[in-house]
N, C-alpha and C positions, 0 to 999 in steps of 0.2 A: 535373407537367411531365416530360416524355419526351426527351432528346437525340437525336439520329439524324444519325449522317453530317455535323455539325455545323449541324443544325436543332436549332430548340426549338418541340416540341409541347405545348400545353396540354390535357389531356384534359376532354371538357365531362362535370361530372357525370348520371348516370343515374338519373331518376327520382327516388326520396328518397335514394338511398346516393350516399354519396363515392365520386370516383374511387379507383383500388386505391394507398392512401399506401404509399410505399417496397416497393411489390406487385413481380414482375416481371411484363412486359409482353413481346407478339412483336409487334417492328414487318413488316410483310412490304409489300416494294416491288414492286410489275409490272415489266414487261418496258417495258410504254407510262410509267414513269413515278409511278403511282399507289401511295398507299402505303393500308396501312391496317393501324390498330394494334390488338391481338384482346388479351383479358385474360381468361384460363379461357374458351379458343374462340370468344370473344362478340366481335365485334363495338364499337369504340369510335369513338365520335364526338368528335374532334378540331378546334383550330384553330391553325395553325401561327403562332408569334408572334416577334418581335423576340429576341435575345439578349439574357438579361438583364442591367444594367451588375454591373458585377464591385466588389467591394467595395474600397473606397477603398485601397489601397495604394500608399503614397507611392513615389515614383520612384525616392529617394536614398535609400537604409539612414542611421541617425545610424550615426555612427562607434561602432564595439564599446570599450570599455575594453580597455588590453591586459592580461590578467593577470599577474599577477609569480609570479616562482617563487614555490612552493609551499614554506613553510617545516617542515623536518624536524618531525619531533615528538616530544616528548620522551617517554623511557618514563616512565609513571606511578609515581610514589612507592606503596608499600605505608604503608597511616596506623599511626602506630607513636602509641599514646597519652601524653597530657603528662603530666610526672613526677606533677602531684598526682590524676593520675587516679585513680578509686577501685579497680580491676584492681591499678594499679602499690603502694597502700597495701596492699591484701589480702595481696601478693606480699613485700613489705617487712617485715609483720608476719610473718609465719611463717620468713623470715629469720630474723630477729629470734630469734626463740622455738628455730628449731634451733642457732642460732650462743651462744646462752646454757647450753645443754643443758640445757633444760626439756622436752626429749619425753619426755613420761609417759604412759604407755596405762592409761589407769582399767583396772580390772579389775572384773570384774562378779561378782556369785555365780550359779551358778550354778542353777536350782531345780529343777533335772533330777530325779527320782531315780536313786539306782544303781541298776542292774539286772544281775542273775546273770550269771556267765560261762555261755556255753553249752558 
């Protein structure tokens, strides 16, 4: 279907091919009136048709909701974990252990050899 000038053209198909779907087209009108519609230089055979009906759209809009203000937003909380969390027990324990003064650093032997001063 082709518009023009607020005509509707039906393009008739050619031969076994479809008209050009969503193709572009040159409508070209005479001077006497005569139009004719070409698609890659050829020649199209046409039959002018009724306007198509327009799709159902109701007269009245329903009424919009009004929106309401838009309420603020609160900043996000950082998650801070519950006391018997297993974090918060790890954390607890080693309190614990420096506030007793039990930090002991194993000491280890060494099994180096010594080796010569140079």
């Amino acid at each position: 279907m082709v518009r023009y000038d607020n005509r509707f053209f039906q393009l008739e198909p050619q031969s076994r091919n479809y008209a050009p779907a969503k193709g572009k087209v040159v409508v070209c009108e005479g001077r006497e009136g005569s139009i004719a519609i070409e698609y890659r230089d050829r020649a199209l055979a046409w039959r002018e048709i009724a306007a198509p009906a327009r799709a159902g759209v109701p007269k009245t809009r329903p009424p919009v909701a009004r929106a309401t203000a838009p309420t603020p937003r609160t900043a996000k909380r950082k998650w801070v974990p519950p006391g018997d969390h297993p974090w918060r027990q790890a954390g607890r324990r080693g309190a614990e252990h420096r506030a007793s003064g039990g930090i002991t650093v194993a000491t280890r032997q060494s099994w180096a050899l010594p080796s010569a001063a140079p």
